[in-house]
Backbone bond lengths (Angstrom), bond angles and torsions (degrees), N, CA, C in turn:
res aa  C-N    CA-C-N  psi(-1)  N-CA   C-N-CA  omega(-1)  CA-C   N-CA-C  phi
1 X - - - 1.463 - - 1.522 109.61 -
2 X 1.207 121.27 132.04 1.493 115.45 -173.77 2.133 78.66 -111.13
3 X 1.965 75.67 163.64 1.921 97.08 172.38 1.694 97.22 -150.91
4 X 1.120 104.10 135.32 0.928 112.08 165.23 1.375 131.69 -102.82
5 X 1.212 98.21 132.14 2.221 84.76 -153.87 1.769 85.14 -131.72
6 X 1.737 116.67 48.58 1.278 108.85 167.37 2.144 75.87 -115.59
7 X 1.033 127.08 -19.83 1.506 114.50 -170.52 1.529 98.28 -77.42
8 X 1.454 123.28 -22.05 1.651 127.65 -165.59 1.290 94.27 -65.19
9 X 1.458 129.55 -23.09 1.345 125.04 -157.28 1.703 125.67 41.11
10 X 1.647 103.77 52.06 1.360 127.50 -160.50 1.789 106.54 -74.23
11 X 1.364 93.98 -24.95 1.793 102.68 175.94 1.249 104.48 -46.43
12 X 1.549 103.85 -67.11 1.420 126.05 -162.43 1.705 114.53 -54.27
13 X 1.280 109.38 -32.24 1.796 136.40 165.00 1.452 105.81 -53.05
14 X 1.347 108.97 -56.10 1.666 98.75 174.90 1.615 123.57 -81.93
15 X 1.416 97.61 -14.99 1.746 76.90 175.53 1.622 105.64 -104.29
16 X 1.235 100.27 5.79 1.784 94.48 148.95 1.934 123.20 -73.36
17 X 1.182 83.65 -45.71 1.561 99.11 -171.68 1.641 115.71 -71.54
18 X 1.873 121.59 -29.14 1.550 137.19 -174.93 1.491 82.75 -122.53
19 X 1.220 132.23 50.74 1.856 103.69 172.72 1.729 123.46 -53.35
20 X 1.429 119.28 -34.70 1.249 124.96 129.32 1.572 172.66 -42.49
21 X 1.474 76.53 2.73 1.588 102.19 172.49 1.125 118.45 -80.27
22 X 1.547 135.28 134.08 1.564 143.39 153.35 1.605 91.63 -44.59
23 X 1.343 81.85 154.80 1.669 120.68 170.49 1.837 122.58 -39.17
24 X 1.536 95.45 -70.21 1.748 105.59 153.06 1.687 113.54 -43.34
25 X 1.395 94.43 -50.67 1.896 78.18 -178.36 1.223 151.93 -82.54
26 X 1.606 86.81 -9.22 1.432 111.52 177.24 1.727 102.73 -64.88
27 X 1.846 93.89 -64.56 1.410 92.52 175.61 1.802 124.49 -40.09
28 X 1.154 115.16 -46.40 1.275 100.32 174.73 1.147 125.41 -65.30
29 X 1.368 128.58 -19.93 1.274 137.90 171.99 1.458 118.48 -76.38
30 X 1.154 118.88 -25.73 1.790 134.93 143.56 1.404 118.28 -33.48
31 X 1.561 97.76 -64.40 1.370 113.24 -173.72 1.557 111.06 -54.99
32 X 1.674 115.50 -52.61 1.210 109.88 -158.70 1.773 102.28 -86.88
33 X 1.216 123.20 -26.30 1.362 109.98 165.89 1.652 121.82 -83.18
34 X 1.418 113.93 4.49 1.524 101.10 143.04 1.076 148.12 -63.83
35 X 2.054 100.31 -56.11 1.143 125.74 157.02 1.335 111.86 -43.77
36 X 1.046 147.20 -47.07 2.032 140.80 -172.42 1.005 111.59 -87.38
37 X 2.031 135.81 -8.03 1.022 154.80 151.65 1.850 110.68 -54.10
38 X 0.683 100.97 -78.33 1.696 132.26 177.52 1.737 92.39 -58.81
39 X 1.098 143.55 -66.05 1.461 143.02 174.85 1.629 102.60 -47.19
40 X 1.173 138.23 -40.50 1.094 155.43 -134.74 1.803 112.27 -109.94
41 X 1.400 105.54 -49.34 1.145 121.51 156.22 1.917 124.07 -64.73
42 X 1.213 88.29 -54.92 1.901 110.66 158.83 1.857 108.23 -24.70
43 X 1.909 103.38 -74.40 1.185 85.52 -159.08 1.549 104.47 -107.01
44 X 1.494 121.68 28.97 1.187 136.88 144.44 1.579 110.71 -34.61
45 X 1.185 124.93 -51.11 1.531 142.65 -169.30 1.272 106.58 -91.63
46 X 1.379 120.59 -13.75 1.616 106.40 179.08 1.233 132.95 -148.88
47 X 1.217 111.94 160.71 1.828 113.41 -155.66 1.151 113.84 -70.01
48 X 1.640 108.83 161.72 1.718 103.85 174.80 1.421 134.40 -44.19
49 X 1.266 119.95 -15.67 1.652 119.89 175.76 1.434 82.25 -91.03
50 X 0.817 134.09 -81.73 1.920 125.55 -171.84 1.311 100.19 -13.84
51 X 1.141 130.61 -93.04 1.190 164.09 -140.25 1.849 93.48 -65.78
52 X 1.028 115.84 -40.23 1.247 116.34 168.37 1.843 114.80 -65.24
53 X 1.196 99.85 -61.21 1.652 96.78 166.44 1.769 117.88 -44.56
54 X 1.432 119.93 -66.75 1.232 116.70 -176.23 1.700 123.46 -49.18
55 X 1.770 101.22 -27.57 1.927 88.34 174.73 1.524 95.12 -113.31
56 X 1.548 123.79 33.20 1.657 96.10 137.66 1.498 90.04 -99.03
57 X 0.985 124.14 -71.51 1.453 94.26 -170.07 1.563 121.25 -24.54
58 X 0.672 119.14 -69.58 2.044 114.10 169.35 1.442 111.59 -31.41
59 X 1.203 127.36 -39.41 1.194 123.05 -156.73 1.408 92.16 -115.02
60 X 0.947 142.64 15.49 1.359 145.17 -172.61 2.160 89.24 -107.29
61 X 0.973 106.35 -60.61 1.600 122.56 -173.69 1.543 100.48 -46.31
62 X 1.255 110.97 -58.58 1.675 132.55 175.06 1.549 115.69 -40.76
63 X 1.508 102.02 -39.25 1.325 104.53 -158.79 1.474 93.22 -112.57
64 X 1.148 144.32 16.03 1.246 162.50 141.95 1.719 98.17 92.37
65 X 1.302 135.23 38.35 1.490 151.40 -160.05 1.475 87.35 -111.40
66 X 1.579 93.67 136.82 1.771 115.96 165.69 1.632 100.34 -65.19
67 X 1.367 100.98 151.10 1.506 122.77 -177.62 1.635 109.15 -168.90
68 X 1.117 130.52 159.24 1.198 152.62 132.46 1.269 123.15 -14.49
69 X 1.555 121.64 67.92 1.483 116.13 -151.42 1.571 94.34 -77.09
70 X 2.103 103.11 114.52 1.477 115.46 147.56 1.071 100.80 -78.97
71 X 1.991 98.78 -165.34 1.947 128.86 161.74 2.039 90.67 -58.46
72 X 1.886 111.78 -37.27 1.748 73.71 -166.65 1.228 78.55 -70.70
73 X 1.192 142.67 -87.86 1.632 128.01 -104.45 1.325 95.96 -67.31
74 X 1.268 151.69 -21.60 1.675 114.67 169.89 0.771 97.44 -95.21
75 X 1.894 149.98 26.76 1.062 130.99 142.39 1.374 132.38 -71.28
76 X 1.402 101.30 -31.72 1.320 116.56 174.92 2.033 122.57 -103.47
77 X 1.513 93.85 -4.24 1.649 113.44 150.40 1.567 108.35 -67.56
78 X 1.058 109.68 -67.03 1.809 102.17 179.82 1.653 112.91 -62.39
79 X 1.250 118.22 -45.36 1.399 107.89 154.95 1.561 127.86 -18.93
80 X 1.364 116.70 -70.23 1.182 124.52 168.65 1.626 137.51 -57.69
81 X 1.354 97.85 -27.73 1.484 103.43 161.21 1.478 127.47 -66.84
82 X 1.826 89.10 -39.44 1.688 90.81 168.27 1.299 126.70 -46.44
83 X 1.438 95.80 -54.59 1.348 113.57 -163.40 1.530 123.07 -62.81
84 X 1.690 99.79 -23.01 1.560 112.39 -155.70 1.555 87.41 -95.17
85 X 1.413 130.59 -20.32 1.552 125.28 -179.21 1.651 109.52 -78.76
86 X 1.656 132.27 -15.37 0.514 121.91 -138.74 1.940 92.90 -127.64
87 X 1.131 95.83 -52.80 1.934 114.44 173.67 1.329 112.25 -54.68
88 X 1.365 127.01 140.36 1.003 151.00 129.34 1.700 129.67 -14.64
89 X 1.123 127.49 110.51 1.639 101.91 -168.93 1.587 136.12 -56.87
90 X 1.539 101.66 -32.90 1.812 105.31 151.24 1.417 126.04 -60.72
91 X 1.844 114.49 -38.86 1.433 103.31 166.48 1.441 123.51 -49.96
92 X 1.886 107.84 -52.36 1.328 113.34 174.01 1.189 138.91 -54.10
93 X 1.660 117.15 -13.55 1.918 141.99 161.53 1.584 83.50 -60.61
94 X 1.613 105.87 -71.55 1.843 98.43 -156.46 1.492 119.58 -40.74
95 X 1.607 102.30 -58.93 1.582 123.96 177.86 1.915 99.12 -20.25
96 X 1.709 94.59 -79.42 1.580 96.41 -149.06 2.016 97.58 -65.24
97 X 0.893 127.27 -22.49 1.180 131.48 -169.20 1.870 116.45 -64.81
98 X 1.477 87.11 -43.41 1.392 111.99 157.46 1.628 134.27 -74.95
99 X 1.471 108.50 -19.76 1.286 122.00 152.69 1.920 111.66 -55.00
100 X 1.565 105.88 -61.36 1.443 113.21 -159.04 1.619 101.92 -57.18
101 X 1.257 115.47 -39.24 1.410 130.92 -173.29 1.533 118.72 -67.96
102 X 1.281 109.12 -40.52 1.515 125.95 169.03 1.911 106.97 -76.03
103 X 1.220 125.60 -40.89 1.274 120.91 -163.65 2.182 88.63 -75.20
104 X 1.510 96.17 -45.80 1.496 84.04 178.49 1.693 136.14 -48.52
105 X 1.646 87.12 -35.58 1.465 112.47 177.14 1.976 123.69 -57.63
106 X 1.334 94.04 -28.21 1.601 115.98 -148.96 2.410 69.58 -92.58
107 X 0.785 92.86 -48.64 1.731 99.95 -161.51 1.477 93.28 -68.58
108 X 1.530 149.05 -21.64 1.178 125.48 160.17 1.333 119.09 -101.60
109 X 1.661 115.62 3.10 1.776 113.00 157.54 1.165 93.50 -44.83
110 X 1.778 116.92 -71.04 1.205 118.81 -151.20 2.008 124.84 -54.89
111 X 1.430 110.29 -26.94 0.990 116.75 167.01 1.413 118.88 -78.02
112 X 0.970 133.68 -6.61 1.236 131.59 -169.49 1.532 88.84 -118.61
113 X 1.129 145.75 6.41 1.633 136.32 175.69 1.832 79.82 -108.35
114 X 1.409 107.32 -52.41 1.571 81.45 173.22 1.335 135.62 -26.53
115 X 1.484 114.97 -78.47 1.043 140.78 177.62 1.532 110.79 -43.91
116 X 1.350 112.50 -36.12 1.291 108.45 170.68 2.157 103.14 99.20
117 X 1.458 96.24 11.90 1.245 81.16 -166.14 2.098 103.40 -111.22
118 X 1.219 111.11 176.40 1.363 138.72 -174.19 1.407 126.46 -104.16
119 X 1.094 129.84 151.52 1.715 104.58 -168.78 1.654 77.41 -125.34
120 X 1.286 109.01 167.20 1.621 128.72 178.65 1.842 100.52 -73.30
121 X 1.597 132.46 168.21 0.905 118.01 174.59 1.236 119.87 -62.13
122 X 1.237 133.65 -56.32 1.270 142.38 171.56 1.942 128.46 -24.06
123 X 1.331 77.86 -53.21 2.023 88.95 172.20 1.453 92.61 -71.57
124 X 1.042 118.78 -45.39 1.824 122.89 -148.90 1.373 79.21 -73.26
125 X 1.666 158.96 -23.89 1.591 130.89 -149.49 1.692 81.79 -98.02
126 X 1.783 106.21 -51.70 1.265 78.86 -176.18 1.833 136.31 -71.59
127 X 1.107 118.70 -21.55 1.178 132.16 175.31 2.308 112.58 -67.59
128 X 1.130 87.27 -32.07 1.260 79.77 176.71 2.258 114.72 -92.71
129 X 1.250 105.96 -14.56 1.484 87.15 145.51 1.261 149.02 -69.11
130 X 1.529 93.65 -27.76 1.767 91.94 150.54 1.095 133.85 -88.08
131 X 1.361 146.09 -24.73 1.274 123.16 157.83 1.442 138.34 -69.59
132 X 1.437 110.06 -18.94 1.299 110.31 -165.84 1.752 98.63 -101.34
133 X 1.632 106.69 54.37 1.354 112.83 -176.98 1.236 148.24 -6.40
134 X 1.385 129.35 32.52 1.193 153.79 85.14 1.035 109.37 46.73
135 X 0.913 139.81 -83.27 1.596 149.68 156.84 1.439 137.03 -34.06
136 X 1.189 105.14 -23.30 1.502 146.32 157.79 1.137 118.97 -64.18
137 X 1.472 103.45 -54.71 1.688 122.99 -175.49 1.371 95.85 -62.55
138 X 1.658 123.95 -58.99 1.304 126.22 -151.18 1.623 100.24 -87.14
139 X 1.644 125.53 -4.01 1.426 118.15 159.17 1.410 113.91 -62.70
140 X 1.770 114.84 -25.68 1.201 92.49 -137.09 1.762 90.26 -95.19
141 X 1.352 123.80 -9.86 1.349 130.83 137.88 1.337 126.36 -6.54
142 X 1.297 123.01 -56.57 1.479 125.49 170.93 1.387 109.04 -72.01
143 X 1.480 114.00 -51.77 1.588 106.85 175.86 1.569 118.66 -59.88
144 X 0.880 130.09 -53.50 0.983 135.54 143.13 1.281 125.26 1.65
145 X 1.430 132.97 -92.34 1.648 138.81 164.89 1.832 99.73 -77.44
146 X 0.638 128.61 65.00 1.294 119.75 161.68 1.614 118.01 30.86
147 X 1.393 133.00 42.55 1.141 146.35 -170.32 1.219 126.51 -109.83
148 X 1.261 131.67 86.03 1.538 131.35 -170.07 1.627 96.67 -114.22
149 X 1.513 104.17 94.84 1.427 122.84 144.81 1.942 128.44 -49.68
150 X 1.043 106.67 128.99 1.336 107.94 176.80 1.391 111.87 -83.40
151 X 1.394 113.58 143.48 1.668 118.35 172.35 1.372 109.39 -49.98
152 X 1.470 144.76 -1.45 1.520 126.85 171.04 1.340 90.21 -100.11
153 X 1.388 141.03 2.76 1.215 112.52 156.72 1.478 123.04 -101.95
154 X 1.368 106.28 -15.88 1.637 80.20 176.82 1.900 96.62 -90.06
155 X 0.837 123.14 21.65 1.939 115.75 -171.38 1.643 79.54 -113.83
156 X 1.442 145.25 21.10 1.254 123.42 158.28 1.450 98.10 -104.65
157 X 1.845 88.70 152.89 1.965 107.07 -178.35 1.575 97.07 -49.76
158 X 1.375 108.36 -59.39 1.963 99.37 -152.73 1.496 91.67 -70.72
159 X 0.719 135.50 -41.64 1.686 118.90 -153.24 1.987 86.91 -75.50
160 X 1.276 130.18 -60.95 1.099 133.24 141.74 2.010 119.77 6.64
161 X 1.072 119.36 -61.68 1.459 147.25 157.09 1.768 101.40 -23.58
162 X 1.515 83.95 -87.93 1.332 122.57 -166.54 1.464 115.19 -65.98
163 X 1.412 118.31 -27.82 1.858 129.83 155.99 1.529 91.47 -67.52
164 X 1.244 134.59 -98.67 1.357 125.14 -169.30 1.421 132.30 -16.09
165 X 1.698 117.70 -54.62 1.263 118.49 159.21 1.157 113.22 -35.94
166 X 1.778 129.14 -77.44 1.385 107.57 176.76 0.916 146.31 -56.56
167 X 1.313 136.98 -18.58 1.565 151.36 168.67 1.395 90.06 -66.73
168 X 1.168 151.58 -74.72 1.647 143.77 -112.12 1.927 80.07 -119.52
169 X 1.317 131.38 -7.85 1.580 125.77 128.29 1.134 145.13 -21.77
170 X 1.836 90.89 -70.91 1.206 113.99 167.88 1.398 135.87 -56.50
171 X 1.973 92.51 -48.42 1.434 107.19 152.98 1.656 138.14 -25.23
172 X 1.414 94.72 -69.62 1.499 103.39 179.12 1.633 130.18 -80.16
173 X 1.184 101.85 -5.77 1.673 114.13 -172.35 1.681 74.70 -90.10
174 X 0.929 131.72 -70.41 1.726 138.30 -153.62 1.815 87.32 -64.19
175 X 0.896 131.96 -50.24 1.418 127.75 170.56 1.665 127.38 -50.40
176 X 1.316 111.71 -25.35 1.393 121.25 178.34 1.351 97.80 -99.98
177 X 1.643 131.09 -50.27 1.007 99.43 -175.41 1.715 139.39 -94.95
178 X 1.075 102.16 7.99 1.632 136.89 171.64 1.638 104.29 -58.45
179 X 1.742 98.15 -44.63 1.719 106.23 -156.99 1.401 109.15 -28.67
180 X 2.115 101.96 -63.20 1.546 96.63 -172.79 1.443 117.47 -63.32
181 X 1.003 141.99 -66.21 1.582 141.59 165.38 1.563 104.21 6.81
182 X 1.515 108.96 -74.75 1.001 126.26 177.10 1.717 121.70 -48.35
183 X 1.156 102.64 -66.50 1.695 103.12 -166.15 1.786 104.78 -74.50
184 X 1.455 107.36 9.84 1.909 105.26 165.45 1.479 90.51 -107.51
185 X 1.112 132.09 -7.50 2.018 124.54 150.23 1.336 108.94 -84.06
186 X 1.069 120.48 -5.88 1.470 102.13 175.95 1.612 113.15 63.66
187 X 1.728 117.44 23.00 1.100 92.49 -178.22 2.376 88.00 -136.31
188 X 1.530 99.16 88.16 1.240 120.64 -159.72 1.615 97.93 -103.09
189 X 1.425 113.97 -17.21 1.857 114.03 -157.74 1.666 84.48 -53.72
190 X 1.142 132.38 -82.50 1.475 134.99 -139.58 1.538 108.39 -80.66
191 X 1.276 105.38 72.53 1.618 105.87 -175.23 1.593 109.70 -148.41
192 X 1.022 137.49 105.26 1.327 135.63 158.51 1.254 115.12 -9.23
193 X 1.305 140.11 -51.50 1.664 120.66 155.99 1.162 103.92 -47.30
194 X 1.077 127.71 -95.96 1.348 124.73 -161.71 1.584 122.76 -30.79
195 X 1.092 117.60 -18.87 1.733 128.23 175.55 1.530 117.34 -73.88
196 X 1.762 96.76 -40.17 1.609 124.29 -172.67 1.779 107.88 -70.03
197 X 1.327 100.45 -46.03 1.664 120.76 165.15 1.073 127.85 -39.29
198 X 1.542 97.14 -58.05 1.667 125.35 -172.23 1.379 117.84 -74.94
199 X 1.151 104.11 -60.34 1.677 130.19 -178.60 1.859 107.01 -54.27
200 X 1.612 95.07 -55.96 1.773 107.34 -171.67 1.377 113.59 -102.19
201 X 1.065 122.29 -24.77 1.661 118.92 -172.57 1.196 97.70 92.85
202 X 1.822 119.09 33.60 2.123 84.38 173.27 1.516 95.65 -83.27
203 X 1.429 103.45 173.50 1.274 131.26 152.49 2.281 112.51 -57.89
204 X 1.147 102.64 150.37 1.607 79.77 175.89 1.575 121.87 -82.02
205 X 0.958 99.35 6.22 2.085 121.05 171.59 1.586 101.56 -74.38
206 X 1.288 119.66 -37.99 1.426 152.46 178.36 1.344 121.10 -63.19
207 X 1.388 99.89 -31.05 1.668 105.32 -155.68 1.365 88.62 -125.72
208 X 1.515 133.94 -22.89 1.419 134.13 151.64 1.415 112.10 -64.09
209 X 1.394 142.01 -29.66 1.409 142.34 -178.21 1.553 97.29 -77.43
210 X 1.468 114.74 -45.88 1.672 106.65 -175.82 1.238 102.31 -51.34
211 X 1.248 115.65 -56.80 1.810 112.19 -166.56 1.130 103.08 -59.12
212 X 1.397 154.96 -83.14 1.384 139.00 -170.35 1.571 108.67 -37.83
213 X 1.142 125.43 -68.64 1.781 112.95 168.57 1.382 128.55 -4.97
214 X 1.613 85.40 -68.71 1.660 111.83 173.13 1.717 123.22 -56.81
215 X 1.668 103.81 -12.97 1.458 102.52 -167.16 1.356 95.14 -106.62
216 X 1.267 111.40 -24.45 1.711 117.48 -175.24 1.769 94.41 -80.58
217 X 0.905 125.74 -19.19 1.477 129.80 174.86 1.530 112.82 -65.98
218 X 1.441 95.49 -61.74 1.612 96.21 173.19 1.453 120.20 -78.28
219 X 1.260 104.79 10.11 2.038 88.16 169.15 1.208 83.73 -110.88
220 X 1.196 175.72 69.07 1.258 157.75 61.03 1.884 110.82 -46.56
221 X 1.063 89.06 -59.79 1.875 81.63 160.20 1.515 119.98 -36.06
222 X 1.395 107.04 -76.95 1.319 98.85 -173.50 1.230 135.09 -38.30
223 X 1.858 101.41 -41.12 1.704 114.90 -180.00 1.278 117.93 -88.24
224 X 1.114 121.88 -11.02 1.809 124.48 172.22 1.598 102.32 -70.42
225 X 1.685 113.10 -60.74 1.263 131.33 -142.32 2.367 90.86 -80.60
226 X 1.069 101.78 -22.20 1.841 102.23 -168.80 1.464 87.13 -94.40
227 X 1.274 130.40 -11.92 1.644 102.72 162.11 1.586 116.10 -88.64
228 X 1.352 91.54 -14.04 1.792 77.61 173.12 1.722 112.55 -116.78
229 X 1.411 100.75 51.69 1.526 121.89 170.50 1.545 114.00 -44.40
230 X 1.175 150.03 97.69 1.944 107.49 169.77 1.143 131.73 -57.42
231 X 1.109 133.94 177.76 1.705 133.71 169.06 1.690 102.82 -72.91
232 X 1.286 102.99 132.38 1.994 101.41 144.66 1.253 96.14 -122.20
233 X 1.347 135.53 55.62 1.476 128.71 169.09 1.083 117.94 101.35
234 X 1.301 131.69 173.73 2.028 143.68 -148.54 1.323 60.44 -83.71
235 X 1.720 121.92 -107.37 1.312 136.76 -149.24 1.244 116.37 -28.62
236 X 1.086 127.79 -89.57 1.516 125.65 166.87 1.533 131.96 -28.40
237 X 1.312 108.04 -23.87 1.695 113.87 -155.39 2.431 80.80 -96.72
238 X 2.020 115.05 -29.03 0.933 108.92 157.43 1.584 120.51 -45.44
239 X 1.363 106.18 -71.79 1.500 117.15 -176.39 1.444 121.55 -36.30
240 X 1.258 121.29 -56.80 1.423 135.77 -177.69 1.415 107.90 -69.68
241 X 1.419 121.53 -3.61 1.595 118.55 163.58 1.859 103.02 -111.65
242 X 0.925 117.06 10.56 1.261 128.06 -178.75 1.279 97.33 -89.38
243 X 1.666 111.03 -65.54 1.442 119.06 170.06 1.054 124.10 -26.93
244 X 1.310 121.27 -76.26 1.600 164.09 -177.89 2.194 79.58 -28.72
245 X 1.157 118.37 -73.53 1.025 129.99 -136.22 1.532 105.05 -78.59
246 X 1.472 104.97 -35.06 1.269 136.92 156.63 2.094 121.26 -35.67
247 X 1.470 78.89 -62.59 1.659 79.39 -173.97 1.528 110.00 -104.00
248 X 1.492 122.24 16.02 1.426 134.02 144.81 1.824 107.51 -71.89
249 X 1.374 125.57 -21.23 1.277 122.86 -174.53 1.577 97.00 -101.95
250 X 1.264 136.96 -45.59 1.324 118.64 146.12 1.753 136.31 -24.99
251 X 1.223 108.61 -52.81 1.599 121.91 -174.84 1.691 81.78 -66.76
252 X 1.550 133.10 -59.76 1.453 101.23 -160.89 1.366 109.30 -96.07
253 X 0.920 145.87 -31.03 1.824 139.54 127.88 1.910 106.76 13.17
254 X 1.204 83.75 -72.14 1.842 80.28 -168.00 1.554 95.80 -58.37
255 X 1.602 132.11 -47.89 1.135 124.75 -136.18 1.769 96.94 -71.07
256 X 1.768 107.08 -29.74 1.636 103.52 -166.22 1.769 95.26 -87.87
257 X 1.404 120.35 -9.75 1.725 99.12 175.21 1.525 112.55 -60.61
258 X 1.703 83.41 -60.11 1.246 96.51 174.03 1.958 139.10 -27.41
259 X 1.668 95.90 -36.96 1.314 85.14 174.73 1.403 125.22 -101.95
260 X 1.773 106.07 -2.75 1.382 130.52 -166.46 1.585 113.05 -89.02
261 X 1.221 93.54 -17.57 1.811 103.28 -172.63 1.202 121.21 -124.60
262 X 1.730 148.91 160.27 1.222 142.67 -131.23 1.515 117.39 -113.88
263 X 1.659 101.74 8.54 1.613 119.26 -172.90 1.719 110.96 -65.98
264 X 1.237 96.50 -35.29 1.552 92.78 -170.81 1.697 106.00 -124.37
265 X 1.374 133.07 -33.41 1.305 125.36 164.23 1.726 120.24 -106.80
266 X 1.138 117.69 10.61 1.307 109.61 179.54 1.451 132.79 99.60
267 X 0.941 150.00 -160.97 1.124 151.33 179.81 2.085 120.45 -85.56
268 X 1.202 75.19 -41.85 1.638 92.72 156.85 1.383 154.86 -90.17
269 X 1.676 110.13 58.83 1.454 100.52 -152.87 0.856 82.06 -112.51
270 X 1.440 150.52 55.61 1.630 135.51 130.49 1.918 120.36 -48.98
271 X 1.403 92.23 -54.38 1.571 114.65 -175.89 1.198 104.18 -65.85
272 X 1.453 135.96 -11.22 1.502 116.65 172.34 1.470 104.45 -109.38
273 X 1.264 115.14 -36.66 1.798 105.83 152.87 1.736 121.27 -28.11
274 X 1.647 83.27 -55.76 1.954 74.89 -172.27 1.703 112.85 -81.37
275 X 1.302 109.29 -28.78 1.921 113.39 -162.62 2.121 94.13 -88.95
276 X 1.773 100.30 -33.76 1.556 98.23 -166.12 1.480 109.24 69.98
277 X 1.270 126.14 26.01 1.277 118.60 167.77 1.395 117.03 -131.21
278 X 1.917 114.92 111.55 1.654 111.30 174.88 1.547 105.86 -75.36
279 X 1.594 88.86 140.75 1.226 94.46 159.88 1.715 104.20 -118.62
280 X 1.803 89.95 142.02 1.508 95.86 -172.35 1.461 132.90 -80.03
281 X 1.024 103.51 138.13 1.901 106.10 -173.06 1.373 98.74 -82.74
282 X 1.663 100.35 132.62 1.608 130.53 -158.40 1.593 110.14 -71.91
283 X 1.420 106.14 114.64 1.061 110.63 152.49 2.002 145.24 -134.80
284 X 1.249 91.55 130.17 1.311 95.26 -161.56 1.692 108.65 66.83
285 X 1.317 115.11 62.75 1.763 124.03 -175.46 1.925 100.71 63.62
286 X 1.034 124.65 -31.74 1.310 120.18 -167.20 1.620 120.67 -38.05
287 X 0.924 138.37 123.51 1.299 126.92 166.70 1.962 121.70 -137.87
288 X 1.027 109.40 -159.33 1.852 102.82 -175.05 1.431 106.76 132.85
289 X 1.369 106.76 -165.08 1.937 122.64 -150.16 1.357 87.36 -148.87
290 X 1.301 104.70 148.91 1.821 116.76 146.69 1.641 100.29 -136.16
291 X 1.217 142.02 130.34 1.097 143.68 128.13 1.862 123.78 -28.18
292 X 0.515 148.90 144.26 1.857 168.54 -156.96 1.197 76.44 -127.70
């Protein structure tokens, strides 16, 4: 399956998301949201034994292990070089650690779209921070500004809090606006609408209103819970508001690519800017609206 992720206009995605990034970092930050773009699209199309092959190979490159050199593994070989010139050595623990966890994650979407089945909300919050790499995104935050957090800060509750808000942000904005993309692939099982649907009986008008709820929920999180940060020190107690500030420009970064570029509504997203209403691209006769 080829993707082309020069039409995603993925550049333009990161310097929404790092508008502050040096030159070197941007590029690496290019690099690695291509690569999980292109991985992502990849095993979109294929089943759990597929899907199992394509992220060891990925994760084989990552973890610096002989393999069968495909497009991934020196895709995700040069990945790692980027990354490793550029990260911090605790960032670079998080990175690959978060690779193994995400490649696992991506390999039981695929079984579970097999199967045809749905997870309850609960499995689905935790299961869907790891695949929908997220976590990745918000590593690449530290690399990025030059930010190497110590493990007593991310293993505290509030700072803890306040990481979650943005990730499970990221989550749901990329979850609402993915839907149509998605549900003209027919591949809708692993999505927080679809859980909200399933689980509650909304309507999908219903299950689009939860998610904004849910997002207006977590930016009150974030900003209640980062004033009552504790100190780990001048330096650090800097950094961790660096962060903080950092992956608040991410959460709205994604939200304006997202509506500015042709990945998820098309070429035409003036008219849903101004009306706020998708209309869905047809599949299998299917058609309908969601309001924003």
């Amino acid at each position: 399956m080829k993707t082309n992720v020069k039409l995603e206009m993925l550049e333009l995605f990161n310097s929404y998301m790092f508008p502050e990034a040096g030159l070197e970092e941007l590029r690496m930050c290019c690099d690695c949201i291509n690569a999980l773009t292109a991985l992502d699209d990849i095993t979109d199309a294929q089943n759990g034994e597929d899907a199992q092959q394509s992220t060891n190979t990925f994760l084989a490159a990552i973890l610096e292990k002989p393999s069968t050199v495909t497009s991934i593994y020196q895709m995700a070989s040069q990945l790692r070089e980027t990354i490793t010139r550029k990260a911090p050595a605790d960032c670079m623990r998080r990175f690959v650690e978060q690779c193994e966890k995400y490649c696992a994650a991506v390999v039981k979407e695929a079984e579970l779209r097999d199967r045809g089945l749905t997870l309850d909300k609960e499995s689905f919050t935790n299961f869907w921070r790891e695949f929908s790499a997220t976590q990745l995104v918000a590593g690449l935050v530290q690399c990025a500004h030059d930010i190497d957090l110590p493990d007593d800060v991310f293993d505290n509750d509030v700072f803890r809090l306040v990481y979650w808000a943005g990730v499970d942000m990221l989550c749901l904005s990329n979850d609402l606006y993915s839907y149509n993309r998605e549900q003209a692939k027919g591949v809708t099982g692993n999505k927080m609408i679809t859980v909200v649907i399933k689980e509650r009986g909304y309507t999908l008008q219903q299950a689009a209103d939860f998610i904004g709820e849910e997002h207006q929920r977590l930016v009150a999180q974030m900003a209640d819970t980062s004033a009552t940060m504790p100190s780990f020190g001048a330096k650090v107690d800097g950094d961790v508001q660096k962060y903080i500030r950092a992956m608040e420009r991410c959460v709205a970064g994604n939200i304006i690519w997202s509506l500015e570029t042709p990945r998820y509504f098309g070429v035409r997203s003036a008219p849903l800017q101004r009306d706020k209403i998708v209309e869905l691209w047809d599949v299998e006769g299917l058609s309908g609206g969601i309001e924003t």
